[in-house]
C-alpha positions in Angstrom: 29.3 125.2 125.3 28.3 128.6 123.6 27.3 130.2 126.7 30.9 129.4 128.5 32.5 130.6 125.6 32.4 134.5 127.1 33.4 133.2 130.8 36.7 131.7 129.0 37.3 134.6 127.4 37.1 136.4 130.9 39.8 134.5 132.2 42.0 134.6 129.7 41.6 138.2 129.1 42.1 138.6 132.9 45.3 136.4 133.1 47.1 137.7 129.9 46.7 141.4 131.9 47.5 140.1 135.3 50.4 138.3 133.5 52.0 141.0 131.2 51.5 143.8 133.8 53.6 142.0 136.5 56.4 141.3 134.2 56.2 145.4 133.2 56.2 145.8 137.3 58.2 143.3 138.3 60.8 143.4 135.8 60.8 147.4 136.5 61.8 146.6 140.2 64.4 144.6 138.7 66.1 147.9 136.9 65.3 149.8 140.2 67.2 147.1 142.2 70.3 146.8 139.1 70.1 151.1 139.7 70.9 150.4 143.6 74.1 148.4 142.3 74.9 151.0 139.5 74.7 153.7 142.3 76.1 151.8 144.9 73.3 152.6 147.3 74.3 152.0 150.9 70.7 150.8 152.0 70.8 148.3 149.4 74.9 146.8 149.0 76.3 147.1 152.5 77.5 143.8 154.2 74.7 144.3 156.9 71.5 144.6 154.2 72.2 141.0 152.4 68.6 140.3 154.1 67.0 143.3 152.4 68.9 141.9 149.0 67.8 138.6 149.3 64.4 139.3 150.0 63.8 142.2 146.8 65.8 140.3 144.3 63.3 137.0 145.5 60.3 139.4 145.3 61.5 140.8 141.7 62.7 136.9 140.5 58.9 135.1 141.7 56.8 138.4 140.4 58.1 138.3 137.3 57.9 134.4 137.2 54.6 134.1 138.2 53.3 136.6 135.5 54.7 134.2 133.1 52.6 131.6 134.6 49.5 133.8 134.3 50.2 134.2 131.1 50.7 130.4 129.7 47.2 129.7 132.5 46.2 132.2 129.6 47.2 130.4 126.7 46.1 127.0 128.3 42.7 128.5 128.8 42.5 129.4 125.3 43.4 126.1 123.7 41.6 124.3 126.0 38.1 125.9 126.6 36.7 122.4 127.6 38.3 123.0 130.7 36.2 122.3 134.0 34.8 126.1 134.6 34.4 125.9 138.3 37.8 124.4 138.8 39.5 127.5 136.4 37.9 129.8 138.1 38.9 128.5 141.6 42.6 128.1 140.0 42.1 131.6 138.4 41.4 132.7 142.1 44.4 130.8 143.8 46.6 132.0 141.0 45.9 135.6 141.5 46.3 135.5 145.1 49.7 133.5 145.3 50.8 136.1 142.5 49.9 138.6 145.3 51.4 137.4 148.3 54.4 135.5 147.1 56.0 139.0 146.0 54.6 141.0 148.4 56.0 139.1 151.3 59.2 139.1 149.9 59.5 142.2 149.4 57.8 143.1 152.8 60.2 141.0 154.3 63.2 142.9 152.8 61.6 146.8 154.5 62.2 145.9 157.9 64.5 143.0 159.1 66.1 141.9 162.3 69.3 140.5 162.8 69.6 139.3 159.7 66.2 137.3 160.0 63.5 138.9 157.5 60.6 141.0 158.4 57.2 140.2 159.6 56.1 140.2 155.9 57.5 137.1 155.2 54.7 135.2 156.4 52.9 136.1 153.8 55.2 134.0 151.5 53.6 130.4 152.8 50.1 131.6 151.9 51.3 132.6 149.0 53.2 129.3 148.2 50.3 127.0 149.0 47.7 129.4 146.8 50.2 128.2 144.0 50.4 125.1 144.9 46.6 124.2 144.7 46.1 126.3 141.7 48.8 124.5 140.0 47.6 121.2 141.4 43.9 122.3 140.1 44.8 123.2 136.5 47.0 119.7 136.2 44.1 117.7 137.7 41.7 119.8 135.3 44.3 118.9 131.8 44.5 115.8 133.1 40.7 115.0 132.9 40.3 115.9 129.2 
């Protein structure tokens, strides 16, 4: 148990960063997008970007909710370093990437949009959903087993 001791400390140390620097980021794209509404910015308020709206205030609302979740995957980790290794790691993994593409393709999807319909960035929002998903799923089953 000694020598896992430094892995767990990896991955919490790695989560607690992940998690607190994507609230600073996210929640900074929040005050950009409440500085659009302050400013009345065209490319932001008119009637004919409610796509491009959507889309960033989804991007800023899962960013900065998934770097809460990185950082209570953080706090689980330390309180329960009996956790399966192999299976936090692989959550660690899943967890980093949906924090990536969930956000991202929201936000991609809110660049360029047609007809109301997002941007090709959007796909990226599934991949994202399901990385979560099995992370999720993973750390549960992993809780569960203790």
């Amino acid at each position: 148990m000694a020598a896992r001791i430094p892995a767990v400390n990896s991955l919490v140390r790695r989560h607690f960063l992940v998690g607190w620097w994507s609230v600073v980021g996210f929640a900074g794209l929040g005050l950009v997008l409440e500085a659009f509404h302050g400013f009345k910015v065209g490319a932001y308020l008119d009637a004919s970007n409610e796509t491009r709206r959507l889309m960033w205030t989804l991007a800023h609302a899962h960013g900065t909710l998934l770097g809460l979740v990185h950082i209570v995957f953080g706090l689980t980790l330390a309180q329960l370093p009996r956790l399966e290794p192999a299976a936090m790691r692989l959550a660690s993994q899943a967890l980093v990437g949906a924090s990536l593409f969930l956000p991202l393709g929201f936000f991609l999807g809110g660049v360029r949009f047609y007809a109301g319909d997002p941007g090709l960035g959007i796909a990226l929002v599934p991949v994202g959903a399901v990385l979560l998903l099995a992370a999720v799923w993973q750390i549960a089953r992993a809780v569960g087993r203790i």
